[in-house]
C-alpha positions, -999 to 999 in steps of 0.1 A, spaced: 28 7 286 12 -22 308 44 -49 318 34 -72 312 7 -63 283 -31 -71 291 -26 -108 266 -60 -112 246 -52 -150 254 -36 -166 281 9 -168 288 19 -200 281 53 -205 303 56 -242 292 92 -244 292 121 -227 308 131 -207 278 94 -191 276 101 -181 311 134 -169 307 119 -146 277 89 -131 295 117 -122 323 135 -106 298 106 -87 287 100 -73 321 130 -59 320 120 -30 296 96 -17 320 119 8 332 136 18 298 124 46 281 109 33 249 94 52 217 60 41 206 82 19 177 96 -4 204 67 -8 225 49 -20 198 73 -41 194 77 -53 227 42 -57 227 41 -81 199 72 -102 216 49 -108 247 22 -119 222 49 -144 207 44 -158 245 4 -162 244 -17 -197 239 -31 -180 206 3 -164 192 -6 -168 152 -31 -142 155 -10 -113 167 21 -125 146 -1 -121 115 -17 -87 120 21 -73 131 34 -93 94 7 -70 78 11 -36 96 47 -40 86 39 -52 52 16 -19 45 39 3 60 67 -7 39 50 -12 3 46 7 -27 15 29 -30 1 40 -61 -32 66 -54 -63 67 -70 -87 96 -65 -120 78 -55 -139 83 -89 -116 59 -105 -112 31 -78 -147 19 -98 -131 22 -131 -104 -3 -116 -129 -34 -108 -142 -26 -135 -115 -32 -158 -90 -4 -160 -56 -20 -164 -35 10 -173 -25 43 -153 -14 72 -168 9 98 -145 31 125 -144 55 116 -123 77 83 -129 71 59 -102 101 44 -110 81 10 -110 95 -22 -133 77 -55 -147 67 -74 -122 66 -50 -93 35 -55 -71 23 -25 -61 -9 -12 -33 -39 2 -50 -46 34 -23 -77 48 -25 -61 88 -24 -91 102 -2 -99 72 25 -64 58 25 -77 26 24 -56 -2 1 -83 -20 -20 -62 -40 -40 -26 -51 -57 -15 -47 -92 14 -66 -109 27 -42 -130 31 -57 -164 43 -27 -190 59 3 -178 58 28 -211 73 66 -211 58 90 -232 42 126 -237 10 134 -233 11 143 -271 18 110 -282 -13 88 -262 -32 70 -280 -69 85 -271 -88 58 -280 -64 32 -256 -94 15 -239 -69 -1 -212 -70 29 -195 -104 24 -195 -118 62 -204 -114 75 -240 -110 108 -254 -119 127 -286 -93 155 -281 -63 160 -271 -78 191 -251 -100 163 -228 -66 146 -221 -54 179 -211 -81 187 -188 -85 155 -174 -49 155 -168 -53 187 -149 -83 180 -129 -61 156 -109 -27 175 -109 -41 207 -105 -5 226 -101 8 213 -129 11 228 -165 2 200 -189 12 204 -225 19 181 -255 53 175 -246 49 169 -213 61 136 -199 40 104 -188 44 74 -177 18 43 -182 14 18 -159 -1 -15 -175 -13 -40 -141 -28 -69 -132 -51 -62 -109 -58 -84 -79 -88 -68 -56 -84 -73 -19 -104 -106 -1 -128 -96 27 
């Protein structure tokens, strides 16, 4: 790591105390540090720069997607979701409440395309959904679909009637450009 880091905008030393924290800084150029704390130290220096808003913000949201809940969708129903899917069905309990905000994750790119407020958390079997629940957005005429569908995304599981599921009712909120 660069002491101190190439800024993107100029130091602004406009008071002892700035000077007395870039000093500080300086000091960590011999320390050993893991990629954690340089990045970290990194974003201190920027705390130190004419323009420090932008840095502070894109370190808030790195932070903020590294430590949020993701819920996956394979990429063939991130469409179903703007286009009105409000309810998840899956195997595995999320262990999600009312009112939890969750990040949309598209499963194959990784990338978050949205939130959803999680608004009715229901556990059930797959023997007892409704098939026609349009808040999930597809229908089925057998139980059999459900099955399959079940299986085509949780391909080593044994799906049967009594197997256990939990819906996810949301609110969903895409993400702005």
């Amino acid at each position: 790591m660069e002491f101190p880091p190439k800024s993107k905008t100029p130091y602004r030393l406009e008071n002892e105390q700035d000077k007395i924290i870039f000093d500080k800084l300086a000091k960590f150029e011999d320390k050993k540090l893991g990629a954690e704390d340089e990045e970290l130290v990194k974003f201190l220096y920027s705390q130190l720069e004419d323009d420090w808003r932008a840095p502070l913000e894109k370190f808030v949201d790195k932070l903020f997607n590294e430590k949020q809940t993701k819920m996956g969708f394979h990429k063939d129903i991130v469409r179903e979701v703007f286009d009105g899917k409000i309810c998840t069905w899956r195997l595995r309990d999320h262990k999600l409440k009312v009112g939890d905000v969750v990040a949309f994750e598209n499963s194959q790119t990784g990338e978050i395309f949205g939130r959803g407020e999680i608004t009715k958390v229901v556990a059930t079997t797959v023997g007892k959904i409704d098939l026609n629940d349009k808040s999930h957005y597809k229908t089925y005429k057998t139980r059999q679909e459900l099955i399959d569908a079940f299986k085509r995304h949780n391909l080593n599981c044994a799906i049967k009637n009594d197997t256990s599921v939990y819906a996810y009712t949301y609110k969903f909120k895409k993400n702005s450009k």
